[in-house]
Every structure is written in C-alpha cells, then in structure tokens.
N, CA, C and O atoms as a Maestro MAE file, in Angstrom:
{
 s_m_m2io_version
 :::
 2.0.0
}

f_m_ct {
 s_m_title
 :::
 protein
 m_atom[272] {
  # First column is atom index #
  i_m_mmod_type
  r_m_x_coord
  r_m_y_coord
  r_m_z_coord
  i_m_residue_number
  s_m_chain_name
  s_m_pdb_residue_name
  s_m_pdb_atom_name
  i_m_atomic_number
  :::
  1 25 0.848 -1.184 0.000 1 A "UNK " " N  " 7
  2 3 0.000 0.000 0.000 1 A "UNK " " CA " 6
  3 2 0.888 1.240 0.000 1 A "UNK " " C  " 6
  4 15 1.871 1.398 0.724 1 A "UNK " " O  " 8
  5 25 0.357 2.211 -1.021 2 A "UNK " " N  " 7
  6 3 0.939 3.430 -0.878 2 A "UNK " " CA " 6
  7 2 0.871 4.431 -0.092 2 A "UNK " " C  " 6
  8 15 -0.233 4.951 -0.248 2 A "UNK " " O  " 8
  9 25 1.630 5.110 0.864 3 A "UNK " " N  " 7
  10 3 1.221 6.005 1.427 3 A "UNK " " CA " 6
  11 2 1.278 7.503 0.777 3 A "UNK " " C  " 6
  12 15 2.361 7.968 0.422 3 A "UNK " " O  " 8
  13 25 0.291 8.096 0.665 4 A "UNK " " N  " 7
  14 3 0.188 9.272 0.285 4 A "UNK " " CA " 6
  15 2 -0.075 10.331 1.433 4 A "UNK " " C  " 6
  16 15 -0.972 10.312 2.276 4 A "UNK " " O  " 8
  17 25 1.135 11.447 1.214 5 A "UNK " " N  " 7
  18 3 1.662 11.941 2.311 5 A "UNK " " CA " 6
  19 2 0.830 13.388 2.234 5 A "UNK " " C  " 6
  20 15 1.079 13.693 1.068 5 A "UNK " " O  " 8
  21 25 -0.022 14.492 2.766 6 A "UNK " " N  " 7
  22 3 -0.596 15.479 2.140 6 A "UNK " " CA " 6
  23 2 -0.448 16.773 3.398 6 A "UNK " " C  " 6
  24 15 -0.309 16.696 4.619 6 A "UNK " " O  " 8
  25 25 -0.541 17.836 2.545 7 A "UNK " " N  " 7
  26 3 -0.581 18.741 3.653 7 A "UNK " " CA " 6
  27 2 -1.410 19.566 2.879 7 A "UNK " " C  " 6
  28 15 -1.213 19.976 1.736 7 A "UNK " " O  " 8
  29 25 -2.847 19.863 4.013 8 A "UNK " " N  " 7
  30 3 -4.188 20.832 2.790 8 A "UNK " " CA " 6
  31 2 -3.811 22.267 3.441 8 A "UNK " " C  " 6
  32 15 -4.030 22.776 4.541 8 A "UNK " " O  " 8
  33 25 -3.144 22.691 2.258 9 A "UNK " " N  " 7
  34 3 -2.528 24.495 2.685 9 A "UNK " " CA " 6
  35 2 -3.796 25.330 2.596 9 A "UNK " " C  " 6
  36 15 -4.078 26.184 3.437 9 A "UNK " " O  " 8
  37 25 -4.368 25.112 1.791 10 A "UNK " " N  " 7
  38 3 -5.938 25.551 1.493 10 A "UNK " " CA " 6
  39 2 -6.734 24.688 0.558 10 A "UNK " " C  " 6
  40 15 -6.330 24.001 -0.380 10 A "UNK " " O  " 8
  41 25 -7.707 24.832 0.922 11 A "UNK " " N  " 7
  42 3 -9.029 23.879 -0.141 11 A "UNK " " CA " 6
  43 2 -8.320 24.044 -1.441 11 A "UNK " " C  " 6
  44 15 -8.263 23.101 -2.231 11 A "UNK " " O  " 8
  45 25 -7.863 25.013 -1.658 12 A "UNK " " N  " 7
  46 3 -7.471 24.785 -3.470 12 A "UNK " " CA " 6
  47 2 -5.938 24.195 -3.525 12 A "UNK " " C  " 6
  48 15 -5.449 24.089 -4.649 12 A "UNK " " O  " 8
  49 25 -5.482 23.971 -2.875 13 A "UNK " " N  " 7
  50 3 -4.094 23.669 -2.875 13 A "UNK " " CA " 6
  51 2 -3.462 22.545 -1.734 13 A "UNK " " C  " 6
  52 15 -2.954 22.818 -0.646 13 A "UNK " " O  " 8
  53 25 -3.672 21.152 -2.367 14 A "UNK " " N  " 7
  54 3 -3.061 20.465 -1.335 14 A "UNK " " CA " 6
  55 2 -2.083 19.891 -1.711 14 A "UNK " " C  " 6
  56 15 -2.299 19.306 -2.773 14 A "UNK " " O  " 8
  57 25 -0.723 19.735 -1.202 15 A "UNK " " N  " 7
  58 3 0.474 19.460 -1.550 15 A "UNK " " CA " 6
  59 2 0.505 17.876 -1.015 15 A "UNK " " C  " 6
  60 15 -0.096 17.583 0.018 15 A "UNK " " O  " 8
  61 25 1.271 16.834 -1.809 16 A "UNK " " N  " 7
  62 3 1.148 15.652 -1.137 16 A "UNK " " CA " 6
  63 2 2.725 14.949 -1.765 16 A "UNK " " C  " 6
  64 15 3.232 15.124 -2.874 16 A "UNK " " O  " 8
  65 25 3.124 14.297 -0.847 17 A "UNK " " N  " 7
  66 3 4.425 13.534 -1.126 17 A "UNK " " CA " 6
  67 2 4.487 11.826 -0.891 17 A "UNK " " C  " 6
  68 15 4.339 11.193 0.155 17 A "UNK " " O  " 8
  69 25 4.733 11.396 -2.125 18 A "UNK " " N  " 7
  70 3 5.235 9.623 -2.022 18 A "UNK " " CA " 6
  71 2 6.946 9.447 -2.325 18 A "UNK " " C  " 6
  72 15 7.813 10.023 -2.982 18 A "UNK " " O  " 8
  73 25 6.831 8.296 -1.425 19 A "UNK " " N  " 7
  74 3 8.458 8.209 -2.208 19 A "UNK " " CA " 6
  75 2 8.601 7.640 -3.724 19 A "UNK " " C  " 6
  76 15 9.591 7.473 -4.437 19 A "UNK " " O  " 8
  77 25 7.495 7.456 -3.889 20 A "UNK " " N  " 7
  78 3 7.538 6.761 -5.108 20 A "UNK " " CA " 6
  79 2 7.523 7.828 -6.323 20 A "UNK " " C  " 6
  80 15 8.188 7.683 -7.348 20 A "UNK " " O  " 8
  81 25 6.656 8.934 -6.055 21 A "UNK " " N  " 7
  82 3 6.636 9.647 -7.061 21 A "UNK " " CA " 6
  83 2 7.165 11.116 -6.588 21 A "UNK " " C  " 6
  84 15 7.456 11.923 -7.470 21 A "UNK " " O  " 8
  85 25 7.305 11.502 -5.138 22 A "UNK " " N  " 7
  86 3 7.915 12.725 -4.672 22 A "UNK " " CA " 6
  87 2 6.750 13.739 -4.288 22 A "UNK " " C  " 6
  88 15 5.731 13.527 -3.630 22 A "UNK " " O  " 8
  89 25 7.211 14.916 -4.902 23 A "UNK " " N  " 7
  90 3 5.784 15.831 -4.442 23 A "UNK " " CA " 6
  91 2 5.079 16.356 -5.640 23 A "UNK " " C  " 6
  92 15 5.500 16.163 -6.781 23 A "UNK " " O  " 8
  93 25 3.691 17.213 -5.283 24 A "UNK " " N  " 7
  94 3 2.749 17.106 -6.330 24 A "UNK " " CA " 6
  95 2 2.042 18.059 -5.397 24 A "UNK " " C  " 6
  96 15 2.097 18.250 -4.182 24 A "UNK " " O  " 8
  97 25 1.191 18.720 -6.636 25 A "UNK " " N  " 7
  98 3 0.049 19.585 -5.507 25 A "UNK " " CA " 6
  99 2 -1.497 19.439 -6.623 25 A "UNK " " C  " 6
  100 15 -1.661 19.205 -7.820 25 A "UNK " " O  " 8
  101 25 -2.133 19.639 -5.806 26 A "UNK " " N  " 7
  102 3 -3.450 18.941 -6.479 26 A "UNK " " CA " 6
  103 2 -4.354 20.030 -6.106 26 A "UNK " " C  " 6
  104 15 -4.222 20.398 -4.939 26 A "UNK " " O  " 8
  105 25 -5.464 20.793 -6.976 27 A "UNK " " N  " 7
  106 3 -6.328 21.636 -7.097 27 A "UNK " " CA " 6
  107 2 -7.522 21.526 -6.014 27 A "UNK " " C  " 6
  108 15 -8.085 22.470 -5.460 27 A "UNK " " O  " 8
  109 25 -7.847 19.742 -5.795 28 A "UNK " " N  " 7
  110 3 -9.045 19.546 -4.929 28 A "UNK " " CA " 6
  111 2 -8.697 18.022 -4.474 28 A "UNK " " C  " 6
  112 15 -7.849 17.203 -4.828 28 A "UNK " " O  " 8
  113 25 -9.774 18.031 -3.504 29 A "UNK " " N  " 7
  114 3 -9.156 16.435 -3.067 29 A "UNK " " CA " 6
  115 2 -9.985 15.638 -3.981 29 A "UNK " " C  " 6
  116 15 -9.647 14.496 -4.293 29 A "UNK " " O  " 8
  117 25 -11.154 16.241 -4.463 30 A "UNK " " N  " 7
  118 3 -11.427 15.355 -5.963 30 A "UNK " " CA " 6
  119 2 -10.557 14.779 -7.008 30 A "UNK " " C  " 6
  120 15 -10.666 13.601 -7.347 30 A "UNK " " O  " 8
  121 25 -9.438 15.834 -7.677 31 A "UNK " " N  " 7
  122 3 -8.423 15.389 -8.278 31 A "UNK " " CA " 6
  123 2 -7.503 14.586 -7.507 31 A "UNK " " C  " 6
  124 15 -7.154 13.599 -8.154 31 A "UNK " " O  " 8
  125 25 -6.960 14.654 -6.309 32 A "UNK " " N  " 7
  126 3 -6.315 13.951 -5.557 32 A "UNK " " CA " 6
  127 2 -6.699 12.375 -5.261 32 A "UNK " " C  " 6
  128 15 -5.995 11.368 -5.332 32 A "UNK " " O  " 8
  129 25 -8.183 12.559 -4.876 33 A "UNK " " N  " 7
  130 3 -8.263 11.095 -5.036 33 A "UNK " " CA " 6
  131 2 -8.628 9.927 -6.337 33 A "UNK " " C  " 6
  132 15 -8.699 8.698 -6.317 33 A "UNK " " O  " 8
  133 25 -8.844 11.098 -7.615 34 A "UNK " " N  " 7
  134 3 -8.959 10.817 -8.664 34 A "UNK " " CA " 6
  135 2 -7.840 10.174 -9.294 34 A "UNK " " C  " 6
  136 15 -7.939 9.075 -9.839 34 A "UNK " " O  " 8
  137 25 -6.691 10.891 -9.223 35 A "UNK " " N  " 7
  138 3 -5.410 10.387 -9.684 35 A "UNK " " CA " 6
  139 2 -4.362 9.238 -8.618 35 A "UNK " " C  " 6
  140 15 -3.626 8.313 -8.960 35 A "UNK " " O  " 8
  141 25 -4.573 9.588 -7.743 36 A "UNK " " N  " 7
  142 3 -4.541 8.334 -6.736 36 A "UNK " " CA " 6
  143 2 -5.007 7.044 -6.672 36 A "UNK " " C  " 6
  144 15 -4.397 6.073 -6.223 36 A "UNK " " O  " 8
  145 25 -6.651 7.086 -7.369 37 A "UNK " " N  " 7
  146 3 -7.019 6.072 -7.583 37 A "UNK " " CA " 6
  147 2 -6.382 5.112 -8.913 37 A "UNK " " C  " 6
  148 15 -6.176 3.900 -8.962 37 A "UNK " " O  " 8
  149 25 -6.159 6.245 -10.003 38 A "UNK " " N  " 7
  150 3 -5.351 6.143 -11.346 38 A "UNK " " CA " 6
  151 2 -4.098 5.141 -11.141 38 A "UNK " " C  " 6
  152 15 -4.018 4.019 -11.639 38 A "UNK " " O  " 8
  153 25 -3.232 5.697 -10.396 39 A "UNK " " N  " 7
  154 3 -1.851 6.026 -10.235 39 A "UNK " " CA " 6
  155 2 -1.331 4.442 -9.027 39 A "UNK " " C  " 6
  156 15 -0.216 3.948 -9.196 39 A "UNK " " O  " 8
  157 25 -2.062 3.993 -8.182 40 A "UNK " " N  " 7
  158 3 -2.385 2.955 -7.469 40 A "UNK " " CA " 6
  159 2 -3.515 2.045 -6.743 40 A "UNK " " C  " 6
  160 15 -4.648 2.301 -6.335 40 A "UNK " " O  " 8
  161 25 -2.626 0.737 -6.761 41 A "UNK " " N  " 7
  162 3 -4.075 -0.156 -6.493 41 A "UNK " " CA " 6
  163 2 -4.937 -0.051 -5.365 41 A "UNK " " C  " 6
  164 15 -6.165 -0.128 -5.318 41 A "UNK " " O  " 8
  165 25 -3.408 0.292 -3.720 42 A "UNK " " N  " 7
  166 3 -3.919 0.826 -3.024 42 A "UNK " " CA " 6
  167 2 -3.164 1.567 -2.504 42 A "UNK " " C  " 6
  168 15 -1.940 1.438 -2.513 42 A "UNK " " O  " 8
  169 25 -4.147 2.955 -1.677 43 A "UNK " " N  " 7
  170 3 -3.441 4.582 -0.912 43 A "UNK " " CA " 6
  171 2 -3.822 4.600 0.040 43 A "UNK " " C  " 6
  172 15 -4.949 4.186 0.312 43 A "UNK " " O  " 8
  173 25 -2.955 5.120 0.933 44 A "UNK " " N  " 7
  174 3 -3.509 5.437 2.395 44 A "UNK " " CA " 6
  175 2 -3.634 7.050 2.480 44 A "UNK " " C  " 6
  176 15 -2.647 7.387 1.825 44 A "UNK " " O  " 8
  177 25 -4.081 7.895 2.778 45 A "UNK " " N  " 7
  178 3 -3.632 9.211 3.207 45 A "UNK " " CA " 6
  179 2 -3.564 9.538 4.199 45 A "UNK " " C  " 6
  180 15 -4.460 9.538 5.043 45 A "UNK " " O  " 8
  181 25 -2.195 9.976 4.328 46 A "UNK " " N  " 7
  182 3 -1.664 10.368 5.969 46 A "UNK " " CA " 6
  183 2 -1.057 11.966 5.538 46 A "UNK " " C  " 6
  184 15 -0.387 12.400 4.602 46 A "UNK " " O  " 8
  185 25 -1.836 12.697 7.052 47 A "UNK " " N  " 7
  186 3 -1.528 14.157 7.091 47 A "UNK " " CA " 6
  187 2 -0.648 14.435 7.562 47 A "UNK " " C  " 6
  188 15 -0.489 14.351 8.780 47 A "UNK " " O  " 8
  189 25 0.364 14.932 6.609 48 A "UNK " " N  " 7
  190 3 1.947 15.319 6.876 48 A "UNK " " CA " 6
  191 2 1.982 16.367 8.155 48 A "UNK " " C  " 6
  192 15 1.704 17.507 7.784 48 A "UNK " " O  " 8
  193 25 2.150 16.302 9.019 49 A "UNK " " N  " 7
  194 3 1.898 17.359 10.628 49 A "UNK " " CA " 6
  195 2 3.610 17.865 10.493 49 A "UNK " " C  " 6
  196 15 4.523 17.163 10.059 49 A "UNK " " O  " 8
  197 25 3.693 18.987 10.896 50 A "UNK " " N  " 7
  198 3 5.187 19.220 11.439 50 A "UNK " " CA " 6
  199 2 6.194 18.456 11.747 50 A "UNK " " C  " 6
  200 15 7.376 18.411 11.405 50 A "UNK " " O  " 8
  201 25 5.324 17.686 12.664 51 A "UNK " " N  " 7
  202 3 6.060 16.635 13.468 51 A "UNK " " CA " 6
  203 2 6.259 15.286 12.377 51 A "UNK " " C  " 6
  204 15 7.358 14.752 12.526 51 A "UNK " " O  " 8
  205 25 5.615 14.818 11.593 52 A "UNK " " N  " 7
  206 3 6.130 13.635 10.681 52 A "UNK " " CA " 6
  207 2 7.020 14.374 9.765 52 A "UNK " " C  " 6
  208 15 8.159 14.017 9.464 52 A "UNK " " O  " 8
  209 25 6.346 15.548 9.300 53 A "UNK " " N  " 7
  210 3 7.561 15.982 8.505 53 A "UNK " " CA " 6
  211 2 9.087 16.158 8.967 53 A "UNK " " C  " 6
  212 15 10.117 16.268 8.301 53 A "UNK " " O  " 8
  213 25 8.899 16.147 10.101 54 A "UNK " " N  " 7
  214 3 10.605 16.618 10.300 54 A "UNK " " CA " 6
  215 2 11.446 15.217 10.731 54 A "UNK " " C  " 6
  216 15 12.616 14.933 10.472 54 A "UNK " " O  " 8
  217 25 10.536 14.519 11.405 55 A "UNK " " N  " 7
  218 3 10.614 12.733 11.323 55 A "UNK " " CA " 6
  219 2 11.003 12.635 10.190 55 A "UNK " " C  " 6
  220 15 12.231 12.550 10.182 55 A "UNK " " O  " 8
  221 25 10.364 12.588 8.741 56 A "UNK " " N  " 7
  222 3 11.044 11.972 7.783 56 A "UNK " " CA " 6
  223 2 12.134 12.957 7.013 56 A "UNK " " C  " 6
  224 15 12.840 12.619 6.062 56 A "UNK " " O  " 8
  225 25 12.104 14.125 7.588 57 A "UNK " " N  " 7
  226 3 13.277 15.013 6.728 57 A "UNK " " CA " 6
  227 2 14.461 14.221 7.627 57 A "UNK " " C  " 6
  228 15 15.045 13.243 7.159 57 A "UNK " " O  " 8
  229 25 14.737 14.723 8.900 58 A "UNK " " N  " 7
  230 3 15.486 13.598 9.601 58 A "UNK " " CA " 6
  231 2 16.239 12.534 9.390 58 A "UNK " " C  " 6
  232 15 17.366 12.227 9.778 58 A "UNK " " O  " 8
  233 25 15.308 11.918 8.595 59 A "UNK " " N  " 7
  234 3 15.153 10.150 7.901 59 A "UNK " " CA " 6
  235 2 15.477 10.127 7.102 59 A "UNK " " C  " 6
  236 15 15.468 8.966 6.693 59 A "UNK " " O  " 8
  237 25 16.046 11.116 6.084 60 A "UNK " " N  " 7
  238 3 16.335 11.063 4.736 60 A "UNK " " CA " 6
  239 2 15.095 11.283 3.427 60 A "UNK " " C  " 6
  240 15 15.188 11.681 2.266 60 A "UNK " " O  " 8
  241 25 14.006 10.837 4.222 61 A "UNK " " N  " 7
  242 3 12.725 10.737 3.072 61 A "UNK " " CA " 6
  243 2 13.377 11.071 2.071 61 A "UNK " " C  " 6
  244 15 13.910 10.377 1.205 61 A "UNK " " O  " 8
  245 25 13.292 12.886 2.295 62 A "UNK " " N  " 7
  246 3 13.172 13.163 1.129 62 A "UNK " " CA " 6
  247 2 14.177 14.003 -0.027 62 A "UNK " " C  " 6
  248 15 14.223 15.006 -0.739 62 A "UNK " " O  " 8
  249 25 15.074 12.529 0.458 63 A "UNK " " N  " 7
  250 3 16.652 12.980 -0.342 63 A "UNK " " CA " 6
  251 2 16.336 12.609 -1.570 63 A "UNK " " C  " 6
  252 15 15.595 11.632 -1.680 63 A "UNK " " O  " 8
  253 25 16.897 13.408 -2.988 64 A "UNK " " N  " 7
  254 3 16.425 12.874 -4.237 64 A "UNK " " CA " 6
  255 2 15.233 13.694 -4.410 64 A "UNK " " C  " 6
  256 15 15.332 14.461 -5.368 64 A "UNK " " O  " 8
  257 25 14.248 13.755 -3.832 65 A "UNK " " N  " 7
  258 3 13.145 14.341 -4.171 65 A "UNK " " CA " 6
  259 2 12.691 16.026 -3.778 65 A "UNK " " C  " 6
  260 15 11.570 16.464 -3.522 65 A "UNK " " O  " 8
  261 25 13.908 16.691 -3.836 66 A "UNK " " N  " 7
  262 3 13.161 17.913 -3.530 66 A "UNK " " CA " 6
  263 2 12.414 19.089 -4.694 66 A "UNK " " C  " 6
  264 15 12.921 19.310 -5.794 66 A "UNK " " O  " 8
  265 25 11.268 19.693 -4.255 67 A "UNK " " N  " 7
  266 3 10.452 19.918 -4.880 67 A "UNK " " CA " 6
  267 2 10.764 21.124 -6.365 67 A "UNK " " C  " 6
  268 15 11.536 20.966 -5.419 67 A "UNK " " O  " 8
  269 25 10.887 21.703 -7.103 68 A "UNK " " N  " 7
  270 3 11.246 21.921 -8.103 68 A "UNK " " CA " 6
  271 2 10.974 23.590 -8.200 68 A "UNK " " C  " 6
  272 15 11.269 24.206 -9.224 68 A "UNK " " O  " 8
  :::
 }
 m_bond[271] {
  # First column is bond index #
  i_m_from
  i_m_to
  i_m_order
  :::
  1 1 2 1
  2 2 3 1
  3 3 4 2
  4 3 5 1
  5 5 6 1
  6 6 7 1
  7 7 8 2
  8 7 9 1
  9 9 10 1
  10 10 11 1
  11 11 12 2
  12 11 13 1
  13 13 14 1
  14 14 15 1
  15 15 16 2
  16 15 17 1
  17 17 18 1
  18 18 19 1
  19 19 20 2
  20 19 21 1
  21 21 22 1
  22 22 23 1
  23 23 24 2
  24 23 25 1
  25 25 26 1
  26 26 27 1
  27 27 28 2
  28 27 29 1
  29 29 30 1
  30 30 31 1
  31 31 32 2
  32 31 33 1
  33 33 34 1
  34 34 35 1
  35 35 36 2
  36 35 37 1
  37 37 38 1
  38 38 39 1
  39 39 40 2
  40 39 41 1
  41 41 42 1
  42 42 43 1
  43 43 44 2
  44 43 45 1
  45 45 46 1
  46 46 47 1
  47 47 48 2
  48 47 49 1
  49 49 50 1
  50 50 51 1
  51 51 52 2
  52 51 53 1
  53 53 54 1
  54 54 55 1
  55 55 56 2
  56 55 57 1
  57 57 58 1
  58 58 59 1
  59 59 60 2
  60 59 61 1
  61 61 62 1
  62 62 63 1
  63 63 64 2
  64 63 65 1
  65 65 66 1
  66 66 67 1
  67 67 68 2
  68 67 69 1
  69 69 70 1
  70 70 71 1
  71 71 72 2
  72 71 73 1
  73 73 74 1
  74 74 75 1
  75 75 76 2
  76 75 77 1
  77 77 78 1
  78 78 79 1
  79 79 80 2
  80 79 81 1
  81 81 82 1
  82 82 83 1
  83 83 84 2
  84 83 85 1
  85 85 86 1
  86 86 87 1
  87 87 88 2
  88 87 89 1
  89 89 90 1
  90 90 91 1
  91 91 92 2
  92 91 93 1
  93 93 94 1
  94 94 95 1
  95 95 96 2
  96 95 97 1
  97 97 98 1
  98 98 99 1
  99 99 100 2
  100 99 101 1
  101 101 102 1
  102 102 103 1
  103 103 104 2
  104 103 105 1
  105 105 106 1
  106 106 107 1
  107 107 108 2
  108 107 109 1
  109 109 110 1
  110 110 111 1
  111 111 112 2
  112 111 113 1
  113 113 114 1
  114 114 115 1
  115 115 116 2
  116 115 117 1
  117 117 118 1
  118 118 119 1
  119 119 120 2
  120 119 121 1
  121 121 122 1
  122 122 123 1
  123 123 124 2
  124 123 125 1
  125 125 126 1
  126 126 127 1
  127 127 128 2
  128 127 129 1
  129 129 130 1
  130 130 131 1
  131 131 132 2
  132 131 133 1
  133 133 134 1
  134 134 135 1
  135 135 136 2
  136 135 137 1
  137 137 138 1
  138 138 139 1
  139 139 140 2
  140 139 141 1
  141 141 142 1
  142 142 143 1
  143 143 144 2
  144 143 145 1
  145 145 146 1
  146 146 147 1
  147 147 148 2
  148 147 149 1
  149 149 150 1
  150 150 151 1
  151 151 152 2
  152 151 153 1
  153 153 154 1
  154 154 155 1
  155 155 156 2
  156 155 157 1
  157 157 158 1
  158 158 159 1
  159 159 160 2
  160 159 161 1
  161 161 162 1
  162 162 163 1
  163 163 164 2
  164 163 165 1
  165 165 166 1
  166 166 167 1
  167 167 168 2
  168 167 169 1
  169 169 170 1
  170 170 171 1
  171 171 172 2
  172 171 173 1
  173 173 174 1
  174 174 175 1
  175 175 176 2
  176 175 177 1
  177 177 178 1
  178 178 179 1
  179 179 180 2
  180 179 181 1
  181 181 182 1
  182 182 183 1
  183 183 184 2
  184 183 185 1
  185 185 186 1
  186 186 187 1
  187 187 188 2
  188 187 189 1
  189 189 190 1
  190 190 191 1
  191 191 192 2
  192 191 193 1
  193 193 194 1
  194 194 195 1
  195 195 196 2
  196 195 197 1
  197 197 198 1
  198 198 199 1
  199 199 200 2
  200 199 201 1
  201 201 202 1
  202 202 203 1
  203 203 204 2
  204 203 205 1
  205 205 206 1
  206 206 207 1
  207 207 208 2
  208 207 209 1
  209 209 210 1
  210 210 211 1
  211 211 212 2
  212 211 213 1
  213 213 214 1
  214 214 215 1
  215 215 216 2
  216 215 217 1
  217 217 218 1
  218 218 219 1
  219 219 220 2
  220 219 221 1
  221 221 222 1
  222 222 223 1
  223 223 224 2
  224 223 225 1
  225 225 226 1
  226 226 227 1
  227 227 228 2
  228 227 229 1
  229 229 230 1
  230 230 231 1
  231 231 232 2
  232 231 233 1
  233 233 234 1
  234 234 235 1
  235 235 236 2
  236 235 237 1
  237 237 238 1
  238 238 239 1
  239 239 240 2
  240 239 241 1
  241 241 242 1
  242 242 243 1
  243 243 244 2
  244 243 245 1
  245 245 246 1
  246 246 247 1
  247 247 248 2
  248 247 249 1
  249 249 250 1
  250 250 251 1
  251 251 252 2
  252 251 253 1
  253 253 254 1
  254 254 255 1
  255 255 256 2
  256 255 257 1
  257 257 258 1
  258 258 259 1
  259 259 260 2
  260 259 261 1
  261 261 262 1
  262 262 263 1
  263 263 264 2
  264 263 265 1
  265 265 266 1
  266 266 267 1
  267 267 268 2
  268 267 269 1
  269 269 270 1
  270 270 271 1
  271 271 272 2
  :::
 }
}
C-alpha cells in the first residue's frame, strides 16, 4: 500500500508527497483522489503534521526528491 503523504494548505491547494513519485500539488481532493485512484491499487492518506515531517526530513525521506 501506498502512502500518500498530504498537507491541505488551502481547499485549493493540497500538496502531497510519495516516495515513489515525490511531491505534487493537487487543485481539490477530488483530483487527488482521482489520480490516486489512477496512479495505485492501493493509498492510504496520511496528514503530513510538522512533526512527521521533520521525522522523515530527519530520515532522509526526502533525499532525491526535492520539490522543483
């Protein structure tokens, strides 16, 4: 299962990170779970908090993948 990592900055803008594909920001969580559904068989969504984020910056997550 994939975890899909998200942080909703505002209703129009939610930013979300996999290791598989990195980061991405998505217009609505309609498109989000639209292409999620696309993109894998199965997703979890977990809300990126301060605190996981700095857990996985920490961790390396997200070496290779920084955002563009």
């Amino acid at each position: 299962m994939i975890k899909v990592f998200y942080d909703a900055t505002t209703p129009d803008m939610i930013s979300t990170f996999t290791e598989q594909d990195g980061f991405y920001t998505f217009k609505s969580w309609d498109d989000l779970k639209a292409i999620c559904s696309m993109d894998y068989d199965e997703y979890e969504l977990v809300e990126l908090t301060p605190e996981l984020y700095n857990e996985m910056l920490d961790a390396g997550v997200f070496e290779g993948h920084e955002p563009g």
